[in-house]
C-alpha positions as CSV (number, residue, x, y, z in Angstrom):
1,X,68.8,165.7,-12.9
2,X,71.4,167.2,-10.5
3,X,73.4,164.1,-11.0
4,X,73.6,165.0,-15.2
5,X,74.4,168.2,-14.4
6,X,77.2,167.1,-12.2
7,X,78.1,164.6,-14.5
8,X,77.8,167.2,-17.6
9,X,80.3,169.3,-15.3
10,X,83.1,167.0,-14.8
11,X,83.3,165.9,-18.8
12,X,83.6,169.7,-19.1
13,X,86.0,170.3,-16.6
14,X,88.1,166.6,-18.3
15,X,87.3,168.9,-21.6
16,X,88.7,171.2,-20.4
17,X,91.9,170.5,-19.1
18,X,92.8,168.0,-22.2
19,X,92.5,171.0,-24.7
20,X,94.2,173.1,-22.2
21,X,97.1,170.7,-22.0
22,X,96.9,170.3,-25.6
23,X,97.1,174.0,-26.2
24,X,100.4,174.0,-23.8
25,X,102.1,171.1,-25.8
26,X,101.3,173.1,-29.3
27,X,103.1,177.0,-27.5
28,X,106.1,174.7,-26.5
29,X,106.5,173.2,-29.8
30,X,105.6,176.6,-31.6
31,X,108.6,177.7,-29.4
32,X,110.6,175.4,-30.4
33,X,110.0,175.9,-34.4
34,X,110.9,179.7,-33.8
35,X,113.8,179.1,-31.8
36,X,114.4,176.6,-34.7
37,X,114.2,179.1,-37.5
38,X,116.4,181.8,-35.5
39,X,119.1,179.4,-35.7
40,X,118.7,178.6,-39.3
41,X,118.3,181.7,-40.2
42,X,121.6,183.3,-38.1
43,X,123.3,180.1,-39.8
44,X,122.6,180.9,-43.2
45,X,123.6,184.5,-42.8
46,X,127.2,182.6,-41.5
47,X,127.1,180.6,-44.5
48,X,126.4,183.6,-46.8
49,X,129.6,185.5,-45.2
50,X,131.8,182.5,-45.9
51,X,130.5,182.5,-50.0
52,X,131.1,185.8,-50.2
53,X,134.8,185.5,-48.5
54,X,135.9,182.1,-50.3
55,X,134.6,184.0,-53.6
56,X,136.8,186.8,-53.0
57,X,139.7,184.7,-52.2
58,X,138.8,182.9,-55.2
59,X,139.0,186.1,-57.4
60,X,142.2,187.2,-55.7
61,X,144.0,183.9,-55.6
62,X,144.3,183.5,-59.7
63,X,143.0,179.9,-59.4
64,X,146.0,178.9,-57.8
65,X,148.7,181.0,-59.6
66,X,150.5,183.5,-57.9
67,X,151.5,185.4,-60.9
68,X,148.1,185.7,-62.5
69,X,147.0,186.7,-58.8
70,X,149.6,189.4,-58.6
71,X,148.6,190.6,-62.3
72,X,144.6,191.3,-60.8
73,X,146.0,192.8,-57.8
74,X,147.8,195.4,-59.3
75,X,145.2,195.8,-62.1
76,X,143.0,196.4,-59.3
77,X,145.4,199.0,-57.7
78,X,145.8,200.5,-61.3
79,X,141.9,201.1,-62.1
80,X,141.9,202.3,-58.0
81,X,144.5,204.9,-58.7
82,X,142.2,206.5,-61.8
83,X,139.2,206.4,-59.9
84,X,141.5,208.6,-57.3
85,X,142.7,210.8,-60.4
86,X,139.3,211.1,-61.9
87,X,137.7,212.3,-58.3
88,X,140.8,214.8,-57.3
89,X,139.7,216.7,-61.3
């Protein structure tokens, strides 16, 4: 009987220390997925940024003509200068 017991023991204490290294190997790997989705995240906020800049230089650079360019930048500075005007009344 006190040999079960023993014996009842030591699969606990193997139990034991197989779900506890189990549990260890599931944190680090949890780690691992956030640190994961920080970077992905902080990557597609980059990504974003460089849309937002390449459709601005799209706008701005009149699909590769200089004159239409020029002819949105100073529409631009023209609808600018009435918002001024309209403020200053």
């Amino acid at each position: 009987m006190l040999e079960d017991i023993k014996t009842n023991i030591e699969k606990l204490i193997s139990l034991y220390e197989t779900e506890k290294q189990r549990a260890d190997a599931l944190q680090a790997e949890l780690d691992r997925s956030k640190a994961d989705v920080a970077a992905c995240r902080e990557k597609i906020t980059d990504l974003d940024g460089q849309i937002d800049n390449l459709k601005l230089q799209y706008a701005f650079s009149g699909a590769g003509d200089p004159a239409l360019a020029k002819e949105r930048i100073t529409k631009l500075i023209r609808e600018i200068d009435r918002c001024i005007k309209l403020l200053e009344k």
